[in-house]
C-alpha positions in Angstrom: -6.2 21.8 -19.1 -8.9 20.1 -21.1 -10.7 16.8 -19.0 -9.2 14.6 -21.7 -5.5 15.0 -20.8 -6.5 14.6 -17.1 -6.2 10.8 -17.6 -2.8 10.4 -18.1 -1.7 13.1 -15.3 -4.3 11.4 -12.4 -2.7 7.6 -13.5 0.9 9.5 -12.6 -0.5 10.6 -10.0 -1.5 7.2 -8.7 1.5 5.7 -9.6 3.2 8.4 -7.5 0.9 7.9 -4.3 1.5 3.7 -4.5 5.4 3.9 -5.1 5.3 6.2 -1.8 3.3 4.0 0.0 5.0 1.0 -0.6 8.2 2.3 -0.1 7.1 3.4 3.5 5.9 0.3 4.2 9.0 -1.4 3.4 11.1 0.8 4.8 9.0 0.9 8.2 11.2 -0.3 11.7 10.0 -1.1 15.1 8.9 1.7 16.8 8.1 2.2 20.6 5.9 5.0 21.7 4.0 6.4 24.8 4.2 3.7 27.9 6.4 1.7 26.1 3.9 0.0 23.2 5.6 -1.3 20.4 4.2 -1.7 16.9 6.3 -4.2 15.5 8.1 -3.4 11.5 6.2 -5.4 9.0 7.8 -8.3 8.1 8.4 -8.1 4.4 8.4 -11.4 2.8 4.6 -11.6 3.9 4.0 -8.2 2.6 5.2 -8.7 -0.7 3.3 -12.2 -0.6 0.0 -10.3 0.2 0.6 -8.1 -2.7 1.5 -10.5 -5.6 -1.9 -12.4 -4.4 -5.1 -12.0 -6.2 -7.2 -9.2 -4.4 -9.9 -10.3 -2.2 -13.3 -8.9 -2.3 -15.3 -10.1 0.8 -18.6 -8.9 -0.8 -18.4 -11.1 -3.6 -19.0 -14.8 -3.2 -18.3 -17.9 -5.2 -20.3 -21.2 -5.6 
């Protein structure tokens, strides 16, 4: 496969790997595990927030 069509398969790719994540993250329950800790589901409405905000770059400053 020539490095030019690589583009388009490695943006799938991405696509792919961010559908997948998102969809566990959405579809993640409470779950208690060794000496009864509990990590709590994520609450979605604050997720989806988070994700429709502008990204955040902590390195770059304004002023």
């Amino acid at each position: 496969m020539a490095d030019a069509d690589l583009g388009p398969l490695f943006g799938a790719v991405l696509d792919g790997v961010e559908e997948a994540v998102l969809n566990s993250l959405l579809a993640a329950t409470a779950t208690t595990g060794f000496g009864g800790r509990t990590a709590p589901a994520l609450p979605v409405d604050r997720l989806l927030e988070t994700l429709a905000a502008p990204p955040h770059h902590p390195s770059v400053t304004t002023g």
